[in-house]
Backbone bond lengths (Angstrom), bond angles and torsions (degrees), N, CA, C in turn:
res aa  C-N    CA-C-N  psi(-1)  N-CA   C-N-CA  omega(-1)  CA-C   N-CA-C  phi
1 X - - - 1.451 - - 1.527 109.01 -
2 X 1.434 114.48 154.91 1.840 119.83 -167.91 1.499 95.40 -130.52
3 X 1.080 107.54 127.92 1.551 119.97 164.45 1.700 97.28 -118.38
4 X 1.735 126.15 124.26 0.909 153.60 -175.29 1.738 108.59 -114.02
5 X 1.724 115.83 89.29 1.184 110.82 178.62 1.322 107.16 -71.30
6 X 1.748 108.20 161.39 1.757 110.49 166.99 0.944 151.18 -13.63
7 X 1.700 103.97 -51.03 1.455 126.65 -170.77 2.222 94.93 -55.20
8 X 1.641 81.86 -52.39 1.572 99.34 -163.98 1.691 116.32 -55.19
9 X 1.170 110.01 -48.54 1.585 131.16 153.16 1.490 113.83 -35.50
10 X 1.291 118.56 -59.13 1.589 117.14 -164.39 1.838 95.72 -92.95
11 X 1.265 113.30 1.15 1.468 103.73 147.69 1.936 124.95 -116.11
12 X 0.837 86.36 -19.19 1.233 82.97 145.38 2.358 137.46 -70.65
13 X 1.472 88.07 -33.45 1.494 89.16 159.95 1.498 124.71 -70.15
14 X 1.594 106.83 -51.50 1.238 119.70 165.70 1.554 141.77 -44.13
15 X 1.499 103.12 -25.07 1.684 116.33 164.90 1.057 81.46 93.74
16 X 1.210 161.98 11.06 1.586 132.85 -144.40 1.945 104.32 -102.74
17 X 1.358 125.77 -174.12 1.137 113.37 -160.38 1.590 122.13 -54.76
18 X 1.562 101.61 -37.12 1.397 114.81 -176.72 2.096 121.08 -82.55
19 X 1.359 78.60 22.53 1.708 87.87 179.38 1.403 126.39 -37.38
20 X 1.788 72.72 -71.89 1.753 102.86 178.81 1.193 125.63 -65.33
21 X 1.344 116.44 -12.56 1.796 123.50 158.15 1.333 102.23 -47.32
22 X 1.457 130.66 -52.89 1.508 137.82 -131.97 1.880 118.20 -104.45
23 X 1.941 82.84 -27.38 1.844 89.93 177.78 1.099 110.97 -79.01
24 X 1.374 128.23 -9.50 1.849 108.16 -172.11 2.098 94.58 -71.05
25 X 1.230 98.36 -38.98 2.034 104.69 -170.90 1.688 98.09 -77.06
26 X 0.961 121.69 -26.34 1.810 122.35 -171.55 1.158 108.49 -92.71
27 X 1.376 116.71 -31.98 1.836 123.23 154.36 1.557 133.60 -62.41
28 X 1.518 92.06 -33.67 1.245 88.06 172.97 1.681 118.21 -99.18
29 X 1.136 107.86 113.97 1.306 130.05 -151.66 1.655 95.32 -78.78
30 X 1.081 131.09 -64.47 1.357 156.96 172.10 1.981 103.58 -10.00
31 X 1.415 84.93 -67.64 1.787 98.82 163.19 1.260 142.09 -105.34
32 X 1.539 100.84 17.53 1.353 107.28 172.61 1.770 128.33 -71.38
33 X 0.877 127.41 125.18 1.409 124.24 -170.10 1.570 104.81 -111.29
34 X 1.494 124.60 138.65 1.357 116.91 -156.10 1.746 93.74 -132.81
35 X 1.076 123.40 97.34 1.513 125.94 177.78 1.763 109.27 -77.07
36 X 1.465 100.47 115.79 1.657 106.17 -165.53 1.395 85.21 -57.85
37 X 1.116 149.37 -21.56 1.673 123.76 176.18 1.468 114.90 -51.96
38 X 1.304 121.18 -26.47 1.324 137.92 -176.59 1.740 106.58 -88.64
39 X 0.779 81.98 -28.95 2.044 72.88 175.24 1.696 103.16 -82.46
40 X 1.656 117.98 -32.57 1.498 93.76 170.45 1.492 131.29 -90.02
41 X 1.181 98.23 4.09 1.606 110.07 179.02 1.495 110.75 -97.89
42 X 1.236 157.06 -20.99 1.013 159.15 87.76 1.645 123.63 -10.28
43 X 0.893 126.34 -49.71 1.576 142.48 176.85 2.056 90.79 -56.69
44 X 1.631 108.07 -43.70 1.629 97.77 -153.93 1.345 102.57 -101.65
45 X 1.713 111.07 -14.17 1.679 104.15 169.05 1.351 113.08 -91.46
46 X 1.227 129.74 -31.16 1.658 125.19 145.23 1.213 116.48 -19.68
47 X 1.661 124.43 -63.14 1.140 120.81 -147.36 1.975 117.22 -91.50
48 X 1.654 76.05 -11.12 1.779 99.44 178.55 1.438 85.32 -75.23
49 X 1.704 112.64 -80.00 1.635 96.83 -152.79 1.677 114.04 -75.47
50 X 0.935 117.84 7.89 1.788 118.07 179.01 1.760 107.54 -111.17
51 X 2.114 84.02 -103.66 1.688 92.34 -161.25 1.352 79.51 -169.80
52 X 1.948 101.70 160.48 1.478 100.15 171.11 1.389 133.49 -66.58
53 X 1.775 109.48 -14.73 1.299 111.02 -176.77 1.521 101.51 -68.71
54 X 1.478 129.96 -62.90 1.278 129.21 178.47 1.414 98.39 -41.33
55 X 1.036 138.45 -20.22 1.537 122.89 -163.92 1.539 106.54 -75.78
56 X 1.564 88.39 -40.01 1.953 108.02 -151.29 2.007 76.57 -78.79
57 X 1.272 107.32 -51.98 1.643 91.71 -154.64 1.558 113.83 -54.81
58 X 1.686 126.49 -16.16 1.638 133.93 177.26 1.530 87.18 -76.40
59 X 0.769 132.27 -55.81 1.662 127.54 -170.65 1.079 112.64 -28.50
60 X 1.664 111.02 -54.40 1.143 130.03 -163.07 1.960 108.37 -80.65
61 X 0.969 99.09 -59.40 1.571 82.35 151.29 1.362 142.80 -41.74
62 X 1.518 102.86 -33.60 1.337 100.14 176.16 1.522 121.74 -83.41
63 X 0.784 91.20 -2.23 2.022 105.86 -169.54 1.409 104.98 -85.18
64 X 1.290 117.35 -20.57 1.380 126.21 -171.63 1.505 123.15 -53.29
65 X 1.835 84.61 -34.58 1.378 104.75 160.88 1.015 121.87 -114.94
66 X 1.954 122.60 171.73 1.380 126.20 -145.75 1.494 101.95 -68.95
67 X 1.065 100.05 137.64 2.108 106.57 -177.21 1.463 102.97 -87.63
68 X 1.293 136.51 115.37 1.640 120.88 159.47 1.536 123.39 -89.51
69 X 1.502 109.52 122.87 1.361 96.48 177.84 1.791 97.73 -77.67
70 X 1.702 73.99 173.91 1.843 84.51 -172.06 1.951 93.52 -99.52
71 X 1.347 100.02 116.03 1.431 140.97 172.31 1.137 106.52 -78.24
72 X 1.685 117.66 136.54 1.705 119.19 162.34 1.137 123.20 -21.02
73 X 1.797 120.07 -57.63 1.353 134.14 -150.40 1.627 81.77 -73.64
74 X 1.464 122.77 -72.86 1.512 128.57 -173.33 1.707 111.80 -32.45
75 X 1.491 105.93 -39.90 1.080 105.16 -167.92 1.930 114.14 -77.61
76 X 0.909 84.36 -32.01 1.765 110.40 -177.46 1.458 100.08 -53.09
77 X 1.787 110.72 -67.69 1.087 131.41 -148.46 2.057 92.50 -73.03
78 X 1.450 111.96 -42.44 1.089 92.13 157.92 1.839 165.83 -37.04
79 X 1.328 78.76 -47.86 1.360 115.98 161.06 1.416 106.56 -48.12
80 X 1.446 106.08 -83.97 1.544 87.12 172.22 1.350 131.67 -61.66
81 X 1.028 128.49 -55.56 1.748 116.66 167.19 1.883 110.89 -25.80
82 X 1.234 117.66 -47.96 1.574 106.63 178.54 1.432 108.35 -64.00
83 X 1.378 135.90 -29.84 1.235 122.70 170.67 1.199 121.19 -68.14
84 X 1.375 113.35 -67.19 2.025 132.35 156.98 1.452 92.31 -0.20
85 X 1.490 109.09 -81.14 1.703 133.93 -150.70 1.134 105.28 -73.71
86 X 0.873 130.66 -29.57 1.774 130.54 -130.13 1.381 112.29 35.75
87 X 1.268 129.51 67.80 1.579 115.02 177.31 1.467 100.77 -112.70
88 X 1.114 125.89 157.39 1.356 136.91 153.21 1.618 116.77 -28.07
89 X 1.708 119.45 161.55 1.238 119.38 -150.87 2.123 84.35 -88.73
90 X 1.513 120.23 -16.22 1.047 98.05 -166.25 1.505 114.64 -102.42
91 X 1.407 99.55 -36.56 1.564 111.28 146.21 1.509 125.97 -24.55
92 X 1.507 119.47 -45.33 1.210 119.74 -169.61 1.754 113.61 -87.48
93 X 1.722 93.75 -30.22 1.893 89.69 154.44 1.517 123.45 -49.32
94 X 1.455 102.24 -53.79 1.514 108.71 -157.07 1.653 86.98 -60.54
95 X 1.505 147.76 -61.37 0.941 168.50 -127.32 2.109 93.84 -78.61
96 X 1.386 78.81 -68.07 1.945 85.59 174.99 1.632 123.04 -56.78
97 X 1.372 94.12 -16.81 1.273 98.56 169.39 1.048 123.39 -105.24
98 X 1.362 128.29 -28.46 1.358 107.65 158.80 1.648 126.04 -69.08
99 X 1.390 113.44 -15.67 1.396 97.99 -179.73 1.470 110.56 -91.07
100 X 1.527 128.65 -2.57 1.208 135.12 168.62 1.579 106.63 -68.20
101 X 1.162 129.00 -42.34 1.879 132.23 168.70 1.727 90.70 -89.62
102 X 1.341 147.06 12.62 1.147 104.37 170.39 1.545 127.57 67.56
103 X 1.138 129.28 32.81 1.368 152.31 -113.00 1.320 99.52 -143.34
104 X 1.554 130.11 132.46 1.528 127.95 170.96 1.878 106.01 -82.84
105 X 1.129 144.58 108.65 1.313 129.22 158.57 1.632 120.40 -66.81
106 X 1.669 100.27 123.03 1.403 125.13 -164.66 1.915 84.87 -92.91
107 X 1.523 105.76 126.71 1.854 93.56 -174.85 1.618 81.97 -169.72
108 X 1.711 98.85 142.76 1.595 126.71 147.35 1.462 118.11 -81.37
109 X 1.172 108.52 -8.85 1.778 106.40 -153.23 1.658 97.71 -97.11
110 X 1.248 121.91 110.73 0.945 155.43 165.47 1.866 117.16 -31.16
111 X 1.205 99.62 -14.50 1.742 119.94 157.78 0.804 130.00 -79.97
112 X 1.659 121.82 2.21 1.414 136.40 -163.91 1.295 118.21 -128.82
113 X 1.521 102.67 -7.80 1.422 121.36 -146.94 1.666 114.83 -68.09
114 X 1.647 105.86 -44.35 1.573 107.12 176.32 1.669 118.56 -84.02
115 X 1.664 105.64 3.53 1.538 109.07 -151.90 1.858 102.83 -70.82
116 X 1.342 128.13 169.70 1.069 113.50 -173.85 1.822 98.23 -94.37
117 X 1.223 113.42 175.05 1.796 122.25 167.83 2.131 84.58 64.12
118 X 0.893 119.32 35.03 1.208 104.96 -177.16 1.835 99.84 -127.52
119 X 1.559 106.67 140.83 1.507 126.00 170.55 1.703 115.83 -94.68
120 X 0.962 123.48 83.09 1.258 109.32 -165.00 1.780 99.21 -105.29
121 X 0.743 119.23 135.40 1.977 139.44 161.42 1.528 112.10 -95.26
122 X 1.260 127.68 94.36 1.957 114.08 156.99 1.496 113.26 -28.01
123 X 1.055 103.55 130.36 1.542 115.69 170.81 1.670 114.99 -50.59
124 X 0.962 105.62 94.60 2.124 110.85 169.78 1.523 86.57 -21.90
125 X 1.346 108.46 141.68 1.737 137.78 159.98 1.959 103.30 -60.64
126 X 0.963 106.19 98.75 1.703 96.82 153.24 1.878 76.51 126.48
127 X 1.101 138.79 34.07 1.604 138.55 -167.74 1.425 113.77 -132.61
């Protein structure tokens, strides 16, 4: 199973160098796992640098695959991982959720970088 945080998503929309890291897990629909933290974080930098239609149409891609709402246990388990980790409050969803499915996280974001079950890419220069 692929959990694809934001960072990875909004380069993957963007075409930008680190695309093609991100479509083999964003293509494959089958195991894609979609942490609603990721539909609003994407949903709100879309809508900053575009419009709502571009906003609504990534949505819609993203939905393609399974959406997880964020659940007690997810939410819980988060919690601690942001302390554990020090990661960010949204980071630590995407994170709780992928290790709740057992899940590789597909990520640029540099908060992710030493974590284990994790795919991380450096952010392309100019991104």
């Amino acid at each position: 199973m692929n959990v694809v945080d934001s960072s990875a998503w909004l380069s993957y929309f963007a075409g930008d160098k680190n695309s093609g890291q991100f479509a083999k897990p964003i293509e494959a629909i089958d195991k894609l796992l979609v942490p609603s933290i990721t539909l609003t974080e994407v949903f709100k930098c879309i809508l900053r640098q575009r419009n709502k239609e571009s906003a609504f149409e990534a949505i819609a891609h993203m939905e393609q695959g399974t959406v997880i709402p964020l659940d007690s246990n997810i939410a819980i388990n988060a919690a601690s991982f942001g302390v554990e980790l020090k990661l960010p409050l949204a980071d630590s969803i995407i994170y709780a959720t992928a290790r709740k499915f057992n899940a590789i996280v597909w990520t640029q974001d540099a908060d992710f970088k030493n974590l284990s079950d994790v795919k991380f890419y450096p952010r392309a220069k100019g991104t």
